[in-house]
N, C-alpha and C positions, 0 to 999 in steps of 0.2 A: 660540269660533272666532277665529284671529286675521284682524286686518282691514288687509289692507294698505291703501297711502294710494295710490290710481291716480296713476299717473304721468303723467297729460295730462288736461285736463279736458272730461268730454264731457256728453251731453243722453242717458237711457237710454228708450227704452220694449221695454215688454214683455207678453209674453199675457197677457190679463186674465185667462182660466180658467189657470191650472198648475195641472199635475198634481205632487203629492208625490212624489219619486223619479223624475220624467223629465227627461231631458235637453232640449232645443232648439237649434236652427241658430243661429247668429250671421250679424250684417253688420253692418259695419264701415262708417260711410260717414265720405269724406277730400275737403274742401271744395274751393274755387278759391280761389287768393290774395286778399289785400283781403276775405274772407268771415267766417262763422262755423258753429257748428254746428247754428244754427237751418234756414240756407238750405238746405241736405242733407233734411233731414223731409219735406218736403213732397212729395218726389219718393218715396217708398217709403211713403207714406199709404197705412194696410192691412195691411201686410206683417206689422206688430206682434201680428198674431193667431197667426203661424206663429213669428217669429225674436227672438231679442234684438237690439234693434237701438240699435248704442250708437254715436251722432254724436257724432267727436271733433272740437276747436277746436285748429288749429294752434297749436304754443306761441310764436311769435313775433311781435310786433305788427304788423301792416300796415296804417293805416287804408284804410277804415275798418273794418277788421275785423282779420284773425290772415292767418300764414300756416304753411308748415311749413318752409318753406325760402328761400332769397332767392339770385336770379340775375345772374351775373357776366358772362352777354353771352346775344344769343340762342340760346336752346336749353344754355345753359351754367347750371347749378346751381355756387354756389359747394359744392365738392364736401365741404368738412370740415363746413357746414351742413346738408348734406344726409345726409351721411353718419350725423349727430345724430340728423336726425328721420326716420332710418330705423329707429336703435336705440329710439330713443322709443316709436315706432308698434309696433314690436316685442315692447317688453315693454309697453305698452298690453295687446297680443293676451294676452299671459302673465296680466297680470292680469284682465284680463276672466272669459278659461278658469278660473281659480282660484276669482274668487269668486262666478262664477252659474253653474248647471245648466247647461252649454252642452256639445253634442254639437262634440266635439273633430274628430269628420269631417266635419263641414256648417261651414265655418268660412267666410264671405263677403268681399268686398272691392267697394265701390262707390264712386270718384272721377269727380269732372270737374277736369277742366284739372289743377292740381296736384296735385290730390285721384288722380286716373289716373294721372299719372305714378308713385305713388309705390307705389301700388294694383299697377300694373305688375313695378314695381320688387320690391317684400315679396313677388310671386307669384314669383318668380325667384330669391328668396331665402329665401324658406320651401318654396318647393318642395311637396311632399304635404298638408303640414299644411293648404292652403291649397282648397277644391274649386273656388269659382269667383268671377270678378270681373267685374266691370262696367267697363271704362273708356272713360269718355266725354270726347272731345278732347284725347290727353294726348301723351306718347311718351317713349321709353327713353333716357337719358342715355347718351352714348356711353361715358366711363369705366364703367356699370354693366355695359355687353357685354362692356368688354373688361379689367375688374378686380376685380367683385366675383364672389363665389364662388358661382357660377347652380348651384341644385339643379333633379333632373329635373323637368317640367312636363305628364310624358306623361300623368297621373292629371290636368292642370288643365284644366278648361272656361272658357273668358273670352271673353265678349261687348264688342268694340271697336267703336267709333262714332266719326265724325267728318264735321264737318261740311263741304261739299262748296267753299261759300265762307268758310272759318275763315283769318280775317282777323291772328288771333292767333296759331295754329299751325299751319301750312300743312298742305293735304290729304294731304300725299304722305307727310307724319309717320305721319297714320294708318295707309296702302298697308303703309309701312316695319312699323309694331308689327304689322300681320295678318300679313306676311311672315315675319316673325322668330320670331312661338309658332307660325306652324304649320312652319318648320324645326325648332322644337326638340323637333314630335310633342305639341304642346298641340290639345286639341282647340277648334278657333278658329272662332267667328261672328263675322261681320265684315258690319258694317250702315253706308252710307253716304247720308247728309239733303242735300236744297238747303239747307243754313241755313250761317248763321256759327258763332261760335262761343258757341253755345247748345247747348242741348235742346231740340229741340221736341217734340211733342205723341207725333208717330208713334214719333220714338226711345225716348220714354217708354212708351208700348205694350209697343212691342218688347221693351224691358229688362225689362220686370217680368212680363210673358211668360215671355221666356226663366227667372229669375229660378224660377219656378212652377214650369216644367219640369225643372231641375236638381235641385228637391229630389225630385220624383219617382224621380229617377235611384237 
């Protein structure tokens, strides 16, 4: 079998029992600037019984950790950086699908903060391929509304979060990204915490909840 060399480097776990011959759901989880792909784990502890769960590390340095992109003003992604670690992430997905069992229709996305926007972003841009995501405190770069090449969303489930005093991305960021998938006929939960810009406990709940329930879908 040939083995390709992944394109971004990530942290995999996966179901202890496999079965020979079945496929399994993927999720993708995309950190917060200054992070890495450890800090992502902990939040989807479990999951690894059901999905491939492959935490990738931004490829660009940010201490103290990685990032995947790096910003030219507020709410402004320098756009030829971003536009990188969109293709990266991209074929990330590509090779993941290639080389592990992974049910090509259950394909996941889980961000905070960068890790969301970008989660948001590749749901917009993959379009079908994509079933559902997570994005916790993030929002949609405006050249991405209004220049990249949005496929339909109508088949997408995404669960958005934000926090009510998010001190980093203001709440109405959030308001904006629910407003926006459910114009474009995504099917949209939209959950809002007293917290800043965190996760707290109930969000966490909530996500992995919901999370259960889509695979049932």
């Amino acid at each position: 079998m040939l083995t390709m060399t992944a394109p971004m480097i990530y942290e995999l776990r996966r179901p202890a029992k496999m079965e020979i011959g079945k496929t399994y759901p993927a999720l993708f989880l995309l950190h917060g600037i200054g992070s890495n792909e450890q800090n992502m784990l902990p939040l989807v502890d479990g999951l690894e019984n059901q999905f491939f769960i492959f935490s990738i590390r931004g490829h660009l340095p940010q201490p103290p950790g990685y990032a995947f992109f790096t910003i030219e003003g507020y709410g402004k992604p320098h756009r030829e950086v971003f536009d990188e670690g969109v293709k990266k992430l991209t074929s990330f997905i590509d090779y993941a699908c290639g080389q592990y069992p992974i049910d090509e229709q259950q394909l996941f996305l889980l961000g905070f903060s960068q890790g969301a926007i970008l989660s948001m972003t590749l749901g917009l841009t993959l379009g079908s391929r994509i079933k559902g995501i997570v994005a916790l405190s993030g929002y949609i770069p405006a050249f991405v509304k209004e220049e990249y090449n949005i496929k339909p969303v109508d088949r997408l489930s995404i669960f958005i979060s934000h926090g009510e005093m998010d001190q980093v991305l203001p709440f109405e960021w959030g308001v904006a990204n629910d407003e926006y998938f459910r114009k474009l006929g995504a099917n949209v939960t939209f959950r809002t915490y007293p917290v800043g810009h965190t996760v707290s406990i109930e969000n966490h709940q909530d996500f992995i909840r919901w999370i259960s329930e889509q695979l049932e879908k």
